[in-house]
PADREN-755071 format. One record per atom (N, C-alpha, C): x, y, z. Coordinates in steps of 0.02 Angstrom, whole numbers, padded with zeros to 5 digits, always signed. Example, Ala and Ser with C-alpha at 12.3 -4.5 7.8 and 13.67 -1.06 7.14 Angstrom:
# residues 2
+00660-00284+00390
+00615-00225+00390
+00660-00165+00390
+00642-00112+00354
+00684-00053+00357
+00645+00002+00394
# end
This chain:
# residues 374
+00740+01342+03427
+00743+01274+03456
+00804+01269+03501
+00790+01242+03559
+00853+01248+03601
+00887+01174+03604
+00919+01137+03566
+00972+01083+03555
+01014+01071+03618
+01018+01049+03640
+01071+01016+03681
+01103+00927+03665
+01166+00960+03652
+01218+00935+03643
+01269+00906+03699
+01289+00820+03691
+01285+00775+03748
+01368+00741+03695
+01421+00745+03716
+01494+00739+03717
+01532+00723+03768
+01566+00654+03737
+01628+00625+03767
+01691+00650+03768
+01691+00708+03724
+01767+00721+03709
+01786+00791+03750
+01847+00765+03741
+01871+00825+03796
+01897+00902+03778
+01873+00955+03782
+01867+01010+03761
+01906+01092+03823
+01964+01094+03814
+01991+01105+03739
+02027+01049+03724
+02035+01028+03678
+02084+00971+03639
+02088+00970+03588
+02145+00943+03551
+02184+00964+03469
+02159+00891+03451
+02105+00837+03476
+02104+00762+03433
+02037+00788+03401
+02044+00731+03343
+01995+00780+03306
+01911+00767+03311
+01916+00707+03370
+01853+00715+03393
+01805+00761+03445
+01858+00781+03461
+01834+00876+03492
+01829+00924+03449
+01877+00919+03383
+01858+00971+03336
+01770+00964+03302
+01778+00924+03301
+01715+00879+03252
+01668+00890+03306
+01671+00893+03369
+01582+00885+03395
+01581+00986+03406
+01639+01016+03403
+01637+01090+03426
+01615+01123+03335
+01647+01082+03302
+01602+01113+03219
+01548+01118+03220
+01506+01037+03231
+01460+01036+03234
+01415+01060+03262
+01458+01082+03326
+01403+01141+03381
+01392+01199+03349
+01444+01215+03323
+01432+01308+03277
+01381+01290+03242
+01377+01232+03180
+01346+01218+03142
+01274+01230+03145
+01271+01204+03230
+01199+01215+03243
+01171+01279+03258
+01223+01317+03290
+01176+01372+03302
+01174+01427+03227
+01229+01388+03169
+01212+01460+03116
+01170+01416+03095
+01125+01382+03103
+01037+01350+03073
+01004+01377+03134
+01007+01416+03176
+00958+01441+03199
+00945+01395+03262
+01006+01376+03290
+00988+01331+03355
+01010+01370+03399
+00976+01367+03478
+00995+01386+03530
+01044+01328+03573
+01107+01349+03563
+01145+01278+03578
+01180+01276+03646
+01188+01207+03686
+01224+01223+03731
+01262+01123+03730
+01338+01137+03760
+01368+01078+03753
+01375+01061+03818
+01359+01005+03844
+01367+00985+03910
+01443+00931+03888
+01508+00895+03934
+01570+00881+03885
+01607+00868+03982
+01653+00821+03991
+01666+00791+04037
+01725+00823+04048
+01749+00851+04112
+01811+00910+04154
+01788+00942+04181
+01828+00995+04186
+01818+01005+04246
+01870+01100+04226
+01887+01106+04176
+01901+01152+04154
+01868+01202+04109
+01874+01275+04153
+01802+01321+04100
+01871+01375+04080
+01855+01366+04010
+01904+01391+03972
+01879+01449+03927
+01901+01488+03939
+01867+01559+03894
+01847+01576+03830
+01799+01564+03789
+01783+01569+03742
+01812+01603+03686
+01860+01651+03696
+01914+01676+03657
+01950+01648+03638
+01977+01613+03693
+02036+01539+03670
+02004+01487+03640
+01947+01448+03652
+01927+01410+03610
+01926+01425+03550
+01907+01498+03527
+01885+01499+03452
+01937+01504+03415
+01998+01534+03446
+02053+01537+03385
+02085+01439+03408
+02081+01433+03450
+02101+01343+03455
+02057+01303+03389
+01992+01312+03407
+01954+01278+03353
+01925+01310+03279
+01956+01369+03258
+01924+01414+03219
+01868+01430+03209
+01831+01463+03276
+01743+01463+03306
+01733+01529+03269
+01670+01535+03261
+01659+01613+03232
+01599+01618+03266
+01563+01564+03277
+01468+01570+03321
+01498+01534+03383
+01466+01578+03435
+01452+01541+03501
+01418+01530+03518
+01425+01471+03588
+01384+01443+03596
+01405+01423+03672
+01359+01409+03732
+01365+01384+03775
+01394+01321+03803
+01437+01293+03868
+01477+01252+03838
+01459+01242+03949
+01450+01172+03962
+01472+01167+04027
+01498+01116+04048
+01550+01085+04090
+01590+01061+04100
+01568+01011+04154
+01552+00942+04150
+01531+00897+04227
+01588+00862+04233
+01585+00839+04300
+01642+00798+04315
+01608+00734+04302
+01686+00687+04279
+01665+00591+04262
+01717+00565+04295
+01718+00489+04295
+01777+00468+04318
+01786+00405+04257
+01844+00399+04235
+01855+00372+04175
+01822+00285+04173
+01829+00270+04243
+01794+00196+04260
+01720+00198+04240
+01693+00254+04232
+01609+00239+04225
+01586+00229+04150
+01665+00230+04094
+01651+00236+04050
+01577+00300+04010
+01578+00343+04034
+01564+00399+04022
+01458+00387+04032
+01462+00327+04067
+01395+00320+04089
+01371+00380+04142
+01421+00388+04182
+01404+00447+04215
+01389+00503+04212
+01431+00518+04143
+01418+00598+04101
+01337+00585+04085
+01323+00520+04047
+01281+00528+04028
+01220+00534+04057
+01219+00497+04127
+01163+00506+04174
+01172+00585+04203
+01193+00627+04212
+01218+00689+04247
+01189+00741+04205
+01207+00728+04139
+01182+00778+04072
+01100+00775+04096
+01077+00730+04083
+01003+00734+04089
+00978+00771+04127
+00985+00775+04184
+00955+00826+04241
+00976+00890+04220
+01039+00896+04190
+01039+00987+04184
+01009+01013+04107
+00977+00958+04052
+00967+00973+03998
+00882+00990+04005
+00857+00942+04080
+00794+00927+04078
+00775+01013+04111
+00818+01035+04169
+00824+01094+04186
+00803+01133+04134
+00857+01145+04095
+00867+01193+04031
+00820+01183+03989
+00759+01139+03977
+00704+01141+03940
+00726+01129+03874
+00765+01076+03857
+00796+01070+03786
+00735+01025+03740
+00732+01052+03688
+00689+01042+03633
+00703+00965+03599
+00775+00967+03593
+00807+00909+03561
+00881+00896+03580
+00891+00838+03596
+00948+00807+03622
+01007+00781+03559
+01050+00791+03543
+01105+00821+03499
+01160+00765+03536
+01166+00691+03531
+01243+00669+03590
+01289+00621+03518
+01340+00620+03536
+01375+00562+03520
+01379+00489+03543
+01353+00493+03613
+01354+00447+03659
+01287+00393+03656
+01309+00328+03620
+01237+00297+03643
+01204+00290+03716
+01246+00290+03748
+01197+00292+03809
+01140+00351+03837
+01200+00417+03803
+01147+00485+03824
+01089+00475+03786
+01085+00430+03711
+01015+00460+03657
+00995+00386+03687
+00993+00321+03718
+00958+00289+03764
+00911+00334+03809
+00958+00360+03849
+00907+00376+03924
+00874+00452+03904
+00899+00481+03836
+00838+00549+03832
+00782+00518+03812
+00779+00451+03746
+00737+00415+03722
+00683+00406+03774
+00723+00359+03843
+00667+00347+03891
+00638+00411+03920
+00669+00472+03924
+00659+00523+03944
+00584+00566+03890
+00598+00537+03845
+00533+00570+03792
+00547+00598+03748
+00633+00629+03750
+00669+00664+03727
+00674+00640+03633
+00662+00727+03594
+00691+00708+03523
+00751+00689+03517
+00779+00638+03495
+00864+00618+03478
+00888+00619+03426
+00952+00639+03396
+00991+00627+03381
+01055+00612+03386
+01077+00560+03356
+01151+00524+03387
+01163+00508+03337
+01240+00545+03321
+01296+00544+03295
+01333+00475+03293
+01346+00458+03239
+01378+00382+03241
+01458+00408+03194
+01517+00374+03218
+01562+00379+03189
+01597+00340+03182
+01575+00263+03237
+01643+00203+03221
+01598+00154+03250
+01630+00087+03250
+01594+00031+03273
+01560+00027+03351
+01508+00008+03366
+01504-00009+03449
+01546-00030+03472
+01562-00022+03536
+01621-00038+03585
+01600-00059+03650
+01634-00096+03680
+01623-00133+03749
+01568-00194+03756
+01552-00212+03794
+01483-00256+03820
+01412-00213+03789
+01402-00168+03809
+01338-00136+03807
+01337-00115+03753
+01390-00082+03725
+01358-00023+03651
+01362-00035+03599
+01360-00117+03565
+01305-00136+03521
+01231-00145+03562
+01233-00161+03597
+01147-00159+03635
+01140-00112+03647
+01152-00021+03656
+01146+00006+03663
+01117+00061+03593
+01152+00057+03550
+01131+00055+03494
+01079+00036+03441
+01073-00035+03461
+01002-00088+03442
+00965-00021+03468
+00943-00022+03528
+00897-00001+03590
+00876+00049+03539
+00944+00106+03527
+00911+00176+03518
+00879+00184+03437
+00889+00114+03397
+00873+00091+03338
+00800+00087+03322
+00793+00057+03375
+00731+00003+03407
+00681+00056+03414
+00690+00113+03485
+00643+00134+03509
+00598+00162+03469
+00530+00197+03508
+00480+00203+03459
+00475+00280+03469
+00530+00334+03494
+00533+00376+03500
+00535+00441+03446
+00548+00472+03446
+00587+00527+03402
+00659+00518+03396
+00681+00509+03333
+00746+00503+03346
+00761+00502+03269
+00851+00498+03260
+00881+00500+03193
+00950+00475+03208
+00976+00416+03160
+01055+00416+03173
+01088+00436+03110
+01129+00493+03125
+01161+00535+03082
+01256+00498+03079
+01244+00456+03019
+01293+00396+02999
+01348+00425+02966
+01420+00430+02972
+01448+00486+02942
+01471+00456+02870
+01458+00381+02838
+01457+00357+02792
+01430+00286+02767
+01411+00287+02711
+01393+00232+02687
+01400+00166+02721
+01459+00143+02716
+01509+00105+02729
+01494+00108+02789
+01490+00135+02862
+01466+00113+02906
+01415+00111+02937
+01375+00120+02874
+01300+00109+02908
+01285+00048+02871
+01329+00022+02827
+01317-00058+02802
+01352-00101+02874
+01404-00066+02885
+01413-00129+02951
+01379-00109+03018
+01347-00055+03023
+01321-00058+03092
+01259-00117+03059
+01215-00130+02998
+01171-00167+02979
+01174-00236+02979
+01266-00239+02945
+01267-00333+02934
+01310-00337+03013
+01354-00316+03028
+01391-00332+03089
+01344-00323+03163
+01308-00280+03170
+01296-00265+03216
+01225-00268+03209
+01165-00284+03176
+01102-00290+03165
+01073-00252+03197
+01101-00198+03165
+01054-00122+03187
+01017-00116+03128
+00953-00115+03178
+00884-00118+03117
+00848-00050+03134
+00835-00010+03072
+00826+00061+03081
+00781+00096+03018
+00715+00124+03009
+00694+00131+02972
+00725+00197+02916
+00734+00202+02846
+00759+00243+02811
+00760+00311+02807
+00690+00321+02859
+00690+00397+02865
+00709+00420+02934
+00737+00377+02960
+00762+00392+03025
+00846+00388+03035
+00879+00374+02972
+00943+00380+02964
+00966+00429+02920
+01021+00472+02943
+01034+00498+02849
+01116+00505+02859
+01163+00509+02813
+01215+00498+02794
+01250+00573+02805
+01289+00584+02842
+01301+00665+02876
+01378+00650+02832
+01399+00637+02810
+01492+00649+02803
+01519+00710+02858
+01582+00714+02863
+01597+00774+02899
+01599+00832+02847
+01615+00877+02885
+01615+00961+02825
+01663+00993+02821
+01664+01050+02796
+01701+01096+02796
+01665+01177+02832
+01699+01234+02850
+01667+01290+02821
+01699+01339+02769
+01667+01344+02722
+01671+01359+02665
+01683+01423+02656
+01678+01462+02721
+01702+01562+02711
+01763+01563+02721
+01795+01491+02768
+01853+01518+02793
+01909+01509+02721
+01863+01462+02673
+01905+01435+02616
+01905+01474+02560
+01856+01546+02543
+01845+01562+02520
+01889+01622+02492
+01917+01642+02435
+01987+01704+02430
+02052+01662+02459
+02066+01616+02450
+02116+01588+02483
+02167+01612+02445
+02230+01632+02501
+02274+01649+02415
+02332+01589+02381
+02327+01626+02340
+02361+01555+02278
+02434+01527+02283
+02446+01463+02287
+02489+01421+02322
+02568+01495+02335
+02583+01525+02285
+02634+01552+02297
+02639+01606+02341
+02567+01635+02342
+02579+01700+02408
+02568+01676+02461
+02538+01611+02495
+02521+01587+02557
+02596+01555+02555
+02636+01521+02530
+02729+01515+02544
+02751+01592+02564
+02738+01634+02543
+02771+01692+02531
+02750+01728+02628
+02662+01714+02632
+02648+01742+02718
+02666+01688+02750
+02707+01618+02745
+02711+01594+02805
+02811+01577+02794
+02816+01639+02759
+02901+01626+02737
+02945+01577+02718
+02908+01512+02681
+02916+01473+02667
+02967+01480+02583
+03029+01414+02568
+03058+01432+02509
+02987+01435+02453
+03000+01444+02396
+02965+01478+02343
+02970+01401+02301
+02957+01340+02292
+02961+01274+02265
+02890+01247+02273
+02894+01206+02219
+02843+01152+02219
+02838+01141+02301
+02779+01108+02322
+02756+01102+02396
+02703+01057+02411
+02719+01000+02448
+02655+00945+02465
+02636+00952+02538
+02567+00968+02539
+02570+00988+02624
+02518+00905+02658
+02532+00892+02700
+02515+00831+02746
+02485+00892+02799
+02407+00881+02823
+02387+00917+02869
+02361+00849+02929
+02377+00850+02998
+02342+00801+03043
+02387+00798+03051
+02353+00729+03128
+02398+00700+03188
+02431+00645+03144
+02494+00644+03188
+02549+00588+03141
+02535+00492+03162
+02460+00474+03188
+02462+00411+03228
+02470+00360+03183
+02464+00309+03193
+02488+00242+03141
+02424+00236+03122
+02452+00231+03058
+02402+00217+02999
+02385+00286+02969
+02421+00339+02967
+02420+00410+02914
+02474+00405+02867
+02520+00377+02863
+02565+00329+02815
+02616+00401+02807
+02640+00404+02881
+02714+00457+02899
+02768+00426+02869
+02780+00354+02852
+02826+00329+02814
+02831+00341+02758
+02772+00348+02741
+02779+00335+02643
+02780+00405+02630
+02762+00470+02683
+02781+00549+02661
+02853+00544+02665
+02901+00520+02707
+02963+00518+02722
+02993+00503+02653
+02973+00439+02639
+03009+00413+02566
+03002+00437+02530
+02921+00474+02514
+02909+00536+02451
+02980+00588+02443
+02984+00594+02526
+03013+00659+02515
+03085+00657+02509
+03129+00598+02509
+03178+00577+02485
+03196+00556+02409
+03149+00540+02374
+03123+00529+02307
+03107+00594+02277
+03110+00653+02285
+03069+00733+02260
+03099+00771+02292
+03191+00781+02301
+03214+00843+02341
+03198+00902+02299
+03149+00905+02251
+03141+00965+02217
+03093+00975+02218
+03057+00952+02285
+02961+00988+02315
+02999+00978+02390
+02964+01049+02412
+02949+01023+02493
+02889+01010+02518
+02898+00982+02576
+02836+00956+02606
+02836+00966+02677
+02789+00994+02662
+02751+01024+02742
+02709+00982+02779
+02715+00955+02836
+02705+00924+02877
+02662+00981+02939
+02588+00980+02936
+02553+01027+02973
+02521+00985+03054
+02526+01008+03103
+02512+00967+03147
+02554+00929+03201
+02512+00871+03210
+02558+00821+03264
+02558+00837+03341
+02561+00791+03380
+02576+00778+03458
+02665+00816+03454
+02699+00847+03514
+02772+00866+03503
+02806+00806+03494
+02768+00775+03559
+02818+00702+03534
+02833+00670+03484
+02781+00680+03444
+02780+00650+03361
+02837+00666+03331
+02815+00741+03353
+02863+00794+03300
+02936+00807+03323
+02953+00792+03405
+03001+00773+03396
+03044+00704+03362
+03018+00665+03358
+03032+00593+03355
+03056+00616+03286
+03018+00638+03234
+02996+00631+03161
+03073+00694+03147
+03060+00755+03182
+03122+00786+03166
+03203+00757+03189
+03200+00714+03230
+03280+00692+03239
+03285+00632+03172
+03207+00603+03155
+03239+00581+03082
+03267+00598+03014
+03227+00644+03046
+03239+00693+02974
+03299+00729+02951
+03304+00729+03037
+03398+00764+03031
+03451+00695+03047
+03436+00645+03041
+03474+00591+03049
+03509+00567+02980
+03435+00573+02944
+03460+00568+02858
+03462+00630+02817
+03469+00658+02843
+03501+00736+02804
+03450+00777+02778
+03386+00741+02752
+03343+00781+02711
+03320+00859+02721
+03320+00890+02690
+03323+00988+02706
+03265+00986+02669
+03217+00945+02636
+03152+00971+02605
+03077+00950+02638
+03094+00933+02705
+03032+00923+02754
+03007+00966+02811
+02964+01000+02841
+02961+01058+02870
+02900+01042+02925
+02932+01035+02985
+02871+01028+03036
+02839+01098+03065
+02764+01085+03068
+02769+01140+03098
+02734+01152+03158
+02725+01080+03199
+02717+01081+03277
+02625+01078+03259
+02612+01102+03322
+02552+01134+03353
+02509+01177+03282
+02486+01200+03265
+02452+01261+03258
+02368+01252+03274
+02351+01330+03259
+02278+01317+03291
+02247+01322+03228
+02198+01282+03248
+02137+01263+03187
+02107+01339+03137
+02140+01392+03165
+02118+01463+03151
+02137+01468+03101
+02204+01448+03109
+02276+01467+03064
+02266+01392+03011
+02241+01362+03007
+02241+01292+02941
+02227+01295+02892
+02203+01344+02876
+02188+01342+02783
+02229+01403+02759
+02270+01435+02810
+02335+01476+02757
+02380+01409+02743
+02411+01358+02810
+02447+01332+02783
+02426+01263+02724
+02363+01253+02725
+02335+01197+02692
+02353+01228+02602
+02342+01322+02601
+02320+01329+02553
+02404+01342+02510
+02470+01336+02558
+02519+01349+02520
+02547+01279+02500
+02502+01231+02475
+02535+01174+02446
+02503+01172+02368
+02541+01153+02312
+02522+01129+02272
+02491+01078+02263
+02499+01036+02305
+02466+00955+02326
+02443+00966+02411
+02420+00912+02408
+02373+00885+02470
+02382+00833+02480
+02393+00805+02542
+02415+00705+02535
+02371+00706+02569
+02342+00638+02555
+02308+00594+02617
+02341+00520+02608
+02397+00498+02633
+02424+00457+02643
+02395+00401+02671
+02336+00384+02687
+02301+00330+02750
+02354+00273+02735
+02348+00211+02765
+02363+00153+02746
+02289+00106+02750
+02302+00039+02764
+02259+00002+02779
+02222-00016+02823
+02265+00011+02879
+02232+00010+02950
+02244+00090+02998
+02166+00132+03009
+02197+00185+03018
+02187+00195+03105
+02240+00228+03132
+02224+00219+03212
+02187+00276+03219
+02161+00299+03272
+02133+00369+03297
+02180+00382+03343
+02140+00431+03390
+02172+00449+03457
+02164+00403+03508
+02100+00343+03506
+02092+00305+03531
+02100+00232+03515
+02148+00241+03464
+02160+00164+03437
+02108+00142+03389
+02106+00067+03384
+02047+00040+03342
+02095+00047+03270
+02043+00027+03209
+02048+00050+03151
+01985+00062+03132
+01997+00105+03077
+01932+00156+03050
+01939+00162+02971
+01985+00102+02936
+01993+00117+02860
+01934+00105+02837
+01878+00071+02856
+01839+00054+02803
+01781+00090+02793
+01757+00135+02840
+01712+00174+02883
+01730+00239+02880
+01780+00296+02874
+01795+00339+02910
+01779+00395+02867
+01762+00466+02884
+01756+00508+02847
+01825+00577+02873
+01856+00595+02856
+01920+00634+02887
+01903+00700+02863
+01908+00741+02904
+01915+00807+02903
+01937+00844+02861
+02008+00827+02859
+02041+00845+02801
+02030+00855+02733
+01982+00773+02720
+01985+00771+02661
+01928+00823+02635
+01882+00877+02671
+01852+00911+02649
+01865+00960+02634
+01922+01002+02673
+01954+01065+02700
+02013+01046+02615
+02029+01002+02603
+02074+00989+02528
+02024+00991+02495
+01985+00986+02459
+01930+00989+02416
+01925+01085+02415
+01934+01103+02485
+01881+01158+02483
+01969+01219+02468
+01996+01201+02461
+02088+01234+02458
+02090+01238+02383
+02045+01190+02349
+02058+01184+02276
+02126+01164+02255
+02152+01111+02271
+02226+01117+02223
+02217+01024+02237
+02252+01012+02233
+02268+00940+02170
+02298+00887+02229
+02223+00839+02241
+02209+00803+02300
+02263+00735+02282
+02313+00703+02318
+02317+00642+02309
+02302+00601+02357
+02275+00546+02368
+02236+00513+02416
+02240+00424+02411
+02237+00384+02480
+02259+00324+02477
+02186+00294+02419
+02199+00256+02379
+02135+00229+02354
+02103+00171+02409
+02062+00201+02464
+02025+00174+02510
+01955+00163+02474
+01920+00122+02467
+01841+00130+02443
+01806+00187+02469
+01811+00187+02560
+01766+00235+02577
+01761+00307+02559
+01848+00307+02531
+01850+00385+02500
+01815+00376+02447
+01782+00348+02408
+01769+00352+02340
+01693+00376+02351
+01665+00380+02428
+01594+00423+02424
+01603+00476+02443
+01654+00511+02437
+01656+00581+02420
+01705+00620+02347
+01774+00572+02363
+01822+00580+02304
+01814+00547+02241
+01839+00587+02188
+01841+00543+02127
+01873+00528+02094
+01894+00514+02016
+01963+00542+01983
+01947+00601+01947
+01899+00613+01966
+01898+00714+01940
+01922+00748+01991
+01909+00723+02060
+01937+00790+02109
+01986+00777+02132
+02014+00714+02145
+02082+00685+02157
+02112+00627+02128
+02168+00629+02153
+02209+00552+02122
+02212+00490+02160
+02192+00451+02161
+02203+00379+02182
+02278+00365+02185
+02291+00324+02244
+02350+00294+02246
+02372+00235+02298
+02390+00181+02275
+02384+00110+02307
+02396+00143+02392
+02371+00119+02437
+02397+00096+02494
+02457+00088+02511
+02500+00106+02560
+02566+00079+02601
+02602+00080+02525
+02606+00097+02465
+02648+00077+02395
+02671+00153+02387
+02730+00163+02398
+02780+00225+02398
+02778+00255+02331
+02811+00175+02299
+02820+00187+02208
+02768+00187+02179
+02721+00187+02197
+02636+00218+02159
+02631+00275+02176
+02643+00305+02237
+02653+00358+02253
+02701+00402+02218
+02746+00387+02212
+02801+00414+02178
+02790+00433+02098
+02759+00383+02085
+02745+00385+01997
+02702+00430+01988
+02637+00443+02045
+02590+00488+02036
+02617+00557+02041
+02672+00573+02081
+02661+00639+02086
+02726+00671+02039
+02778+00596+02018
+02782+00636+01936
+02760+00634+01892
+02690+00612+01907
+02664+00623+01838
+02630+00694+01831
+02613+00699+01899
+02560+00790+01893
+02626+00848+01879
+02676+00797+01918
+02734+00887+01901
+02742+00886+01850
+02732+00855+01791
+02751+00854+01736
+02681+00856+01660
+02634+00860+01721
+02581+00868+01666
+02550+00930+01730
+02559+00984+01741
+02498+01043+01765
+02436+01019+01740
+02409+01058+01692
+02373+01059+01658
+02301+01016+01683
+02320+00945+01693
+02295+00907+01721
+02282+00915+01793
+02320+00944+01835
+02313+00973+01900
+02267+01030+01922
+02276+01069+01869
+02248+01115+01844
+02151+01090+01852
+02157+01041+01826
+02096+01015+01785
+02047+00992+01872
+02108+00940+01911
+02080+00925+01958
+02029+00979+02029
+02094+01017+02040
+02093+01067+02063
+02043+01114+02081
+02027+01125+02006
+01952+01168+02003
+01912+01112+02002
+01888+01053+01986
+01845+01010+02008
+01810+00985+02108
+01891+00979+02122
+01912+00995+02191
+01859+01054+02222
+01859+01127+02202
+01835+01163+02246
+01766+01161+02214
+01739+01147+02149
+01680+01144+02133
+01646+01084+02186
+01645+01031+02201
+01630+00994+02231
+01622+01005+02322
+01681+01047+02335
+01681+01048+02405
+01602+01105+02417
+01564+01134+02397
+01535+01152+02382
+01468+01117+02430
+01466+01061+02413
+01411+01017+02431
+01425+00995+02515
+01463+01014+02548
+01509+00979+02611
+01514+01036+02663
+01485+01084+02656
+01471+01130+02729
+01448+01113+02788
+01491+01139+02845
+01463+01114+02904
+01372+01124+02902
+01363+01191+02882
+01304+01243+02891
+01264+01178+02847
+01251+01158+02775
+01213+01118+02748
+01213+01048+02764
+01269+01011+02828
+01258+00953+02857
+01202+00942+02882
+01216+01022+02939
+01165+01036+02994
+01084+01035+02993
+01101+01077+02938
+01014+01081+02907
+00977+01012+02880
+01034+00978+02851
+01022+00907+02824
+01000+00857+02874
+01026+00831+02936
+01035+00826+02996
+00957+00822+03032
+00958+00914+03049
+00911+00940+03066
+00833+00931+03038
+00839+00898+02966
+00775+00919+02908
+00707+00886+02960
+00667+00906+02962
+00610+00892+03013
+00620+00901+03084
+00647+00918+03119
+00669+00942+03187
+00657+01000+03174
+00681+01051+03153
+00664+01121+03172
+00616+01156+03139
# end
């Protein structure tokens, strides 16, 4: 089946909505898709470098149109069509409501990726539309939670077998033999201590404050700080050296290749959210969001602590992780002496943790996704 795949995001790029539509591209072709990404620039970047950028192992075709940011990416989307219609594509694969609009009118099988609320004038009506039509189609909802508000907020009316609930994934080989918190300190020369690793971009609403205070409260764990814009990371390191602390460790950039050695030398895992979480593009996404991360920690096996958001609770539990209030430091604080001081119990999570991640493969999204299309 030859898929073509219809993207706003800009490629190569470290936000994680380029990581997320370039997973999903592998995804497709290890189910047996013939894939190609059509994606807005104007830069053709060598497939070598992408894969250690995004940790690619399947390729896949990738071509580059020019947009101009005023057309709000209407342009990409009218432009794609002519070279997909060229390419004889089987099924249309976009993020973009407008592209799974005009393949719809086109005749085209759709699927469209949903990940946050409609935006602008048009794309709740744009949405309705691709709800509505009487085409082939599927909206692949990345959670519960926002496929109740695309329903009550946005009265997107959509029959049950034409939606299904995708969460994001993991891949599960790269997680697989990981080595155990003390030899992954040991390959990335890190001191030999208790260790909380924070993986992601540092934007408001990942709760960079309340790791700060952790880590002033626990000079006897360090904490690894994976990721970030430089600017972040500069900003974040002149604080760090402002108030003296020696147990916080940035470590810039790395490529998505390299993320599950450093994910796997923590004893803990934070997911810090707060109440309102930004993206790369602003907005908030607490109530809705499914994060990357939190799969790639599941799939590391070691001992999740996480904001108690509802939406986490359709994947997390208190078997695979720990709950912990929102923006509340000293809940935070209490939790993670309570695991240093009870293992055992960490222990307990841990292996629950990787039993579970189990269910969350890119490869079994895809197929899920896919079920009647191919």
């Amino acid at each position: 089946m030859r898929i073509a795949c219809v993207a706003s995001s800009r490629v190569p790029s470290t936000t994680a909505n380029s990581i997320q539509v370039m997973k999903v591209c592998q995804s497709l072709v290890q189910v047996g898709g013939e894939v190609k990404l059509w994606v807005p620039g104007k830069t053709h970047t060598p497939w070598v470098d992408l894969a250690k950028l995004y940790g690619l192992s399947s390729s896949f075709d990738i071509d580059w149109l020019p947009d101009r940011p005023a057309y709000r990416r209407y342009d990409l989307a009218m432009a794609s069509m002519g070279y997909i219609k060229k390419w004889k594509a089987d099924l249309l694969y976009t993020w973009l409501p407008q592209a799974a609009w005009l393949g719809l009118i086109a005749g085209m099988a759709v699927i469209l990726e949903v990940h946050d609320r409609p935006t602008g004038r048009l794309g709740p009506w744009l949405l309705r539309q691709t709800a509505a039509s009487k085409g082939v189609k599927r909206l692949a909802i990345i959670t519960r939670a926002l496929f109740k508000v695309l329903q009550t907020e946005f009265r997107v009316q959509i029959r049950d077998e034409n939606v299904v609930i995708a969460p994001n994934g993991v891949e599960l080989e790269r997680y697989t033999n990981l080595s155990p918190a003390p030899q992954a300190r040991s390959q990335l020369n890190l001191p030999e201590m208790p260790t909380a690793v924070y993986s992601g971009h540092f934007y408001e609403g990942r709760g960079m404050e309340l790791l700060f205070g952790l880590a002033g409260a626990f000079p006897q764990v360090q904490f690894l700080w994976v990721g970030g814009r430089q600017a972040a990371v500069d900003e974040w390191r002149a604080i760090i050296a402002s108030k003296g602390l020696n147990n916080i460790f940035l470590t810039g950039f790395i490529h998505n290749s390299d993320l599950p050695l450093y994910q796997a030398s923590g004893d803990f895992l934070l997911m810090p959210y707060e109440r309102a979480i930004a993206g790369s593009g602003g907005g908030n996404s607490a109530d809705i969001c499914s994060p990357m991360k939190m799969f790639e920690y599941l799939a590391c096996g070691r001992v999740i602590l996480a904001s108690d958001l509802p939406v986490f609770h359709e994947v997390l539990s208190p078997q695979n992780a720990v709950f912990c209030p929102p923006d509340n430091v000293e809940g935070w604080k209490t939790t993670l002496s309570d695991l240093l001081n009870n293992p055992q119990r960490g222990q307990s999570l841990a292996a629950q943790a990787s039993l579970d991640a189990q269910a969350y493969s890119w490869r079994s999204r895809a197929e899920k996704t896919l079920q009647g299309f191919l």
